[in-house]
C-alpha positions as CSV (number, residue, x, y, z in Angstrom):
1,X,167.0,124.1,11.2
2,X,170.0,123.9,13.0
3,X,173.5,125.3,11.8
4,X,174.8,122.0,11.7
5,X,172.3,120.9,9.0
6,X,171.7,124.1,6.8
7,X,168.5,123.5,4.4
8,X,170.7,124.9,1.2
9,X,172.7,122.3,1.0
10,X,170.0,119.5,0.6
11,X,168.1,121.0,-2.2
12,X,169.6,118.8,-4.9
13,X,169.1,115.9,-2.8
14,X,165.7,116.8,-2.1
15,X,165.3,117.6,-6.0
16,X,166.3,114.3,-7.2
17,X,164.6,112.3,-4.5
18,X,161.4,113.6,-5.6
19,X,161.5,112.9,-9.5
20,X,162.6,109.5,-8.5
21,X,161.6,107.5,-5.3
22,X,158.1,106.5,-4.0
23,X,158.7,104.6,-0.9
24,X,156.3,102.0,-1.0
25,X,152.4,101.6,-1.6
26,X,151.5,102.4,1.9
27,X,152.7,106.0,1.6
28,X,149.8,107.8,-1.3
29,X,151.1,111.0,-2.0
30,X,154.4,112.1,-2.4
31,X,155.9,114.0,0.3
32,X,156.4,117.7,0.2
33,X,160.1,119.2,-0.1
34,X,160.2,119.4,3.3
35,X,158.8,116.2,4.5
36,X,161.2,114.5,2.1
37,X,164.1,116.0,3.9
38,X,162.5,114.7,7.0
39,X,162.3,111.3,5.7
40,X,165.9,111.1,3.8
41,X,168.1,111.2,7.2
42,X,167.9,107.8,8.2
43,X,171.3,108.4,9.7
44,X,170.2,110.8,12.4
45,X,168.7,109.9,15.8
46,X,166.7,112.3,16.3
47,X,164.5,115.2,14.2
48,X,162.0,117.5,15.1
49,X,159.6,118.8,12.3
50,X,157.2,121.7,11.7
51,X,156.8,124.6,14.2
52,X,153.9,126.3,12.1
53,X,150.6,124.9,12.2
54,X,149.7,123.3,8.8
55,X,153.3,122.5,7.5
56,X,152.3,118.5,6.9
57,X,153.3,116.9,10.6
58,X,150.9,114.3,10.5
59,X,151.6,113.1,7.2
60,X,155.2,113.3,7.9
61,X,155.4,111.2,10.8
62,X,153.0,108.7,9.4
63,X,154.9,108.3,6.0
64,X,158.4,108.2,8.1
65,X,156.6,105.3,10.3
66,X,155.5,103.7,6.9
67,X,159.3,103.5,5.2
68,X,160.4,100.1,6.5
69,X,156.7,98.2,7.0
70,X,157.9,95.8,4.0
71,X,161.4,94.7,6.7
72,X,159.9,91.5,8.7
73,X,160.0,92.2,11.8
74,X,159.9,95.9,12.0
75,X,158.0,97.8,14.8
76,X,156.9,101.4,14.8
77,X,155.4,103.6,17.7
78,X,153.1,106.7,16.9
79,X,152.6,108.3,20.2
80,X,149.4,111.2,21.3
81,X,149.6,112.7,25.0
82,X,145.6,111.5,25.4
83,X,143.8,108.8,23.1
84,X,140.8,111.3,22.3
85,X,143.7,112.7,20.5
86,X,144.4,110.0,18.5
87,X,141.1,109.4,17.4
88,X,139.9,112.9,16.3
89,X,138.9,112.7,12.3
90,X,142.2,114.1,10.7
91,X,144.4,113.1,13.7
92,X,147.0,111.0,13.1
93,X,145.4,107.5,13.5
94,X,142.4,107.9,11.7
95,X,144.6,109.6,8.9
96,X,146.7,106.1,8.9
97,X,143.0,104.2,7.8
98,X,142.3,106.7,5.1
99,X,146.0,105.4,3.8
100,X,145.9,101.6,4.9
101,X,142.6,100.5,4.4
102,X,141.7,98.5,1.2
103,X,145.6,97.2,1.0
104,X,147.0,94.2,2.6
105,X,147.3,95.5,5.9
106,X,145.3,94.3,8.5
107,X,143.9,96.4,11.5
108,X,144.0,94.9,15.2
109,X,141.4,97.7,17.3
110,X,142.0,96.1,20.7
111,X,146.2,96.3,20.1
112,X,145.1,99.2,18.0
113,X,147.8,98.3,16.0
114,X,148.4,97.8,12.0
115,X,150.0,94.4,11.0
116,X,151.8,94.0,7.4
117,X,152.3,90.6,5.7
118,X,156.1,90.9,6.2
119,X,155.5,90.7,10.3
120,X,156.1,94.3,10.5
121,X,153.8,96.3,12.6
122,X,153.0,99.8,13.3
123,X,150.8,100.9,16.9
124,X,149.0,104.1,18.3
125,X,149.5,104.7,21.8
126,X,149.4,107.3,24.3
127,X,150.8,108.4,27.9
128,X,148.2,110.1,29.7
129,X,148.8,109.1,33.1
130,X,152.4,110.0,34.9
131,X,153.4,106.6,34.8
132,X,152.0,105.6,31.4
133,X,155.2,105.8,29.4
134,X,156.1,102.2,31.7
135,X,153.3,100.7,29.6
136,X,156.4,99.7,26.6
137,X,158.8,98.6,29.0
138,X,160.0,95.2,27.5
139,X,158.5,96.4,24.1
140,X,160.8,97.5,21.1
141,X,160.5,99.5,18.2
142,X,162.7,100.8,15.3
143,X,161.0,103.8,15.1
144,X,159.1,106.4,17.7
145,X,157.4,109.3,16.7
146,X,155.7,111.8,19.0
147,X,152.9,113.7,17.4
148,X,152.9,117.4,19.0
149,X,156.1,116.9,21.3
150,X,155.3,120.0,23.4
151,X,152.4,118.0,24.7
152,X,154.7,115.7,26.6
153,X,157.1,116.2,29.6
154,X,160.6,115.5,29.0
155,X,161.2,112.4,30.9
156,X,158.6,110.8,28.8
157,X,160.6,111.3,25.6
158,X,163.8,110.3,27.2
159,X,162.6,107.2,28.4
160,X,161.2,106.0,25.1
161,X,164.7,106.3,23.7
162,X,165.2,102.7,25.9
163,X,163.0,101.4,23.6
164,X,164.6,101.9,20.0
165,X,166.6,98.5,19.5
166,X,166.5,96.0,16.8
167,X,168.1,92.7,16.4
168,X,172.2,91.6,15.6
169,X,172.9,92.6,12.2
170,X,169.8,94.9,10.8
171,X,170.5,97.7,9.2
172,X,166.9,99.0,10.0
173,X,167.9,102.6,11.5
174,X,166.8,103.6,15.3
175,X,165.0,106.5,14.7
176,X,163.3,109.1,17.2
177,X,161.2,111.2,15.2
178,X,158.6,114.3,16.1
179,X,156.6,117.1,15.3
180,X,155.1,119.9,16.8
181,X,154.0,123.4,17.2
182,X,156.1,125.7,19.8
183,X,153.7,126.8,23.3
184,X,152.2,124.0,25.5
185,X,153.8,122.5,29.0
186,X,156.7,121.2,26.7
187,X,157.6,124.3,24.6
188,X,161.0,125.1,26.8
189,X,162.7,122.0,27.0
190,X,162.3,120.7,23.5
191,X,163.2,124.4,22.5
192,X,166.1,123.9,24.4
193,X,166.7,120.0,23.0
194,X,165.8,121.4,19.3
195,X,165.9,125.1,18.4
196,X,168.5,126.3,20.8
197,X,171.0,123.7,21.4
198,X,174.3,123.9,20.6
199,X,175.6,122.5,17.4
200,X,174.6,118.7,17.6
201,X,175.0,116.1,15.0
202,X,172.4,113.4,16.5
203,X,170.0,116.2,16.3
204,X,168.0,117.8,13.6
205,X,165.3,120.5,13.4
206,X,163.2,121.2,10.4
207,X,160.9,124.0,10.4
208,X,157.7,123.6,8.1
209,X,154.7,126.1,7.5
210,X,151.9,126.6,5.6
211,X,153.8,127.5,2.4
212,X,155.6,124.0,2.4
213,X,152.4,122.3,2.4
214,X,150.3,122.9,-1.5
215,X,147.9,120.3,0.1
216,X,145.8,122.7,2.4
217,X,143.6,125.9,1.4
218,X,146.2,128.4,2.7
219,X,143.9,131.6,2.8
220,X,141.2,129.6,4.7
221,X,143.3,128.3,7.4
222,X,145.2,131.9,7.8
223,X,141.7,133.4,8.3
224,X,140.8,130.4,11.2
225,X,144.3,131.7,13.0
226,X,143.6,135.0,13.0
227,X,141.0,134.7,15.1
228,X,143.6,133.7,17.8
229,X,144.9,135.2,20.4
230,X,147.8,137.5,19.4
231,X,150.7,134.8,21.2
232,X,148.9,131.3,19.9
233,X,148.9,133.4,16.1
234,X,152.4,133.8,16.4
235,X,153.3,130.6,17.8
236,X,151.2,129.0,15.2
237,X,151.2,131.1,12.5
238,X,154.7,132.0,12.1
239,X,156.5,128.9,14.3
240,X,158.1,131.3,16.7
241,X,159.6,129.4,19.7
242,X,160.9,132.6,21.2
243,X,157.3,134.3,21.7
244,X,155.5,133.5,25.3
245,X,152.2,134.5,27.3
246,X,152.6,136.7,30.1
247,X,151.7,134.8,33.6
248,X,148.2,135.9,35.0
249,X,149.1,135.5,38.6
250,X,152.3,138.2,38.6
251,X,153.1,141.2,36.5
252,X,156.8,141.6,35.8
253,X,156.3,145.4,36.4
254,X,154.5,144.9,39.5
255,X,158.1,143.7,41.4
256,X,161.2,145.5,42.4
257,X,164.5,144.8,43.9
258,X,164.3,145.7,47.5
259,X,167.4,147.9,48.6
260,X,167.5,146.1,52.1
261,X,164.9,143.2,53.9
262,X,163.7,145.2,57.0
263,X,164.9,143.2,59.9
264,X,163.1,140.9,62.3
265,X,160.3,140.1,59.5
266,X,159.0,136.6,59.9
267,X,159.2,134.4,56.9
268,X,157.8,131.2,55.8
269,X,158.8,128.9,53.3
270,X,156.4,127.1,51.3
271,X,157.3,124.0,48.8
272,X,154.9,122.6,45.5
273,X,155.7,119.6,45.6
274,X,156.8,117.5,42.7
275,X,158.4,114.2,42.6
276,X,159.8,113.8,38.7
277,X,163.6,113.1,38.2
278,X,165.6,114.1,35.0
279,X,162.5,115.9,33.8
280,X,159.0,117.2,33.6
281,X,157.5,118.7,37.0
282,X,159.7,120.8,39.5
283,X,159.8,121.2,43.0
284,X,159.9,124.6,44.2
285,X,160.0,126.2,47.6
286,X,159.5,130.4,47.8
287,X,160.8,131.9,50.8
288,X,158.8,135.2,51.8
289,X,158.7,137.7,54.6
290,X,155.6,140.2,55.1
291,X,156.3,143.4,56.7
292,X,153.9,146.2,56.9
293,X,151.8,144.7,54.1
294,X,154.6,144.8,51.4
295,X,155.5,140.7,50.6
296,X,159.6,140.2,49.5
297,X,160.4,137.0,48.1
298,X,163.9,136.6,49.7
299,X,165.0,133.1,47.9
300,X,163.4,130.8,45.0
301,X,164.7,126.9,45.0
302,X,163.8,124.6,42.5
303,X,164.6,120.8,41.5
304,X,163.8,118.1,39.5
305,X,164.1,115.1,42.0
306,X,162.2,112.1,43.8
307,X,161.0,112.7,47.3
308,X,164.5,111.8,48.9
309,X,166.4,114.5,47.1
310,X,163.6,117.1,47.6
311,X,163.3,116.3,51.6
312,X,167.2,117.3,51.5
């Protein structure tokens, strides 16, 4: 968690909201001490949960999406990077019919979206595609949550923030809510946005593990992650954000600093091409000389701009 919201000081809170508040009958368990503190601050923007594998993400997001179905009117977002994802058995949306079906909530497949008899409605979607985020332009929700954020790029997440509005004189709250383990394309920038950010009251960060969550067969699951790689284990196991794989292409102790670039050598620079503003993909362009079979790399540039900015 973030030094700004130190986990101490919410323990009584916590305490007292479990002996006495069940949200509503859409929600059929009550929450762990960790999801509740997920689910008691309305009042900030944004939250990131988990970090270890097993620490109750799924359910967390779900039940938060769940608080304010009985508000007409009220719209939530669930959000996978793929739909397969969605619809794994124990992901997230076929999780929400083990909870919703047999109450009064109806399922639309072709929206595939959940309507309550207040007019409040909760969807499962997905941004596959580069451009798939556009799919919810014009739409608007009270709530978004990302299931496994380091699955997405960043310009994904911070365009769905245009989409948390609500009407003159609600006091719904706009919440952008997520969960997530750390590795995957995403893992530095919402490290950076989350974990490593300076002191940032719109922002919250909750780690979870297995030993929040009674729910699972702890011994079981630690024996399944052992059988990991020695990075994933960590990342998984133990929530560490700071741990990384190596890159197979280049060894860090296979390059030097070169005292001096022997003259004359002829270079080339070649660019990867990217065309992603304010987030996600990079351009980058290396510049590199060859002389008598030993390569230097004499300049690195890199950007996150649309083709105009990356042609300058």
């Amino acid at each position: 968690m973030s030094e700004s919201c130190p986990l101490s000081s919410y323990e009584p809170v916590v305490t007292h909201y479990l002996q006495t508040v069940r949200f509503n009958k859409y929600i059929p368990h009550e929450p762990t001490e960790k999801q509740a503190l997920f689910l008691l601050h309305d009042h900030i923007p944004e939250i990131l949960y988990g970090g270890s594998a097993g620490g109750g993400k799924s359910d967390a997001l779900l039940m938060a999406a769940l608080q304010y179905v009985h508000v007409p009117g009220y719209a939530a977002l669930l959000l996978r990077r793929t739909f397969p994802d969605l619809s794994l058995p124990e992901a997230i949306m076929s999780r929400s019919f083990e909870w919703l079906q047999g109450t009064d909530a109806r399922w639309h497949d072709k929206e595939k979206t959940w309507n309550f008899p207040g007019g409040a409605t909760l969807t499962f979607g997905y941004l596959d595609a580069p451009r798939d985020h556009y799919r919810y332009q014009g739409s608007a929700f009270q709530y978004i949550g990302f299931d496994e954020l380091t699955q997405f790029k960043e310009n994904q997440y911070l365009y769905l923030h245009s989409r948390l509005r609500r009407l003159a004189g609600s006091d719904v709250p706009l919440r952008m809510r997520a969960a997530s383990n750390p590795g995957d394309i995403g893992h530095e920038w919402v490290k950076a946005r989350f974990i490593t950010s300076a002191q940032n009251p719109e922002r919250m960060f909750i780690p979870a593990s297995l030993d929040d969550n009674p729910h699972l067969d702890r011994e079981s699951y630690i024996q399944s992650l052992m059988k990991l790689d020695p990075i994933t284990r960590e990342q998984l196991l133990s929530g560490n954000w700071d741990v990384r794989p190596e890159g197979g292409l280049f060894k860090r102790e296979w390059l030097k600093l070169a005292d001096a670039v022997p003259r004359n050598m002829p270079l080339c620079r070649y660019w990867d091409k990217a065309a992603t503003e304010g987030g996600g993909d990079w351009t980058a362009g290396a510049l590199v000389g060859i002389d008598h079979g030993r390569v230097y790399v004499l300049d690195v540039k890199r950007t996150q701009s649309r083709p105009a900015g990356w042609r300058r």
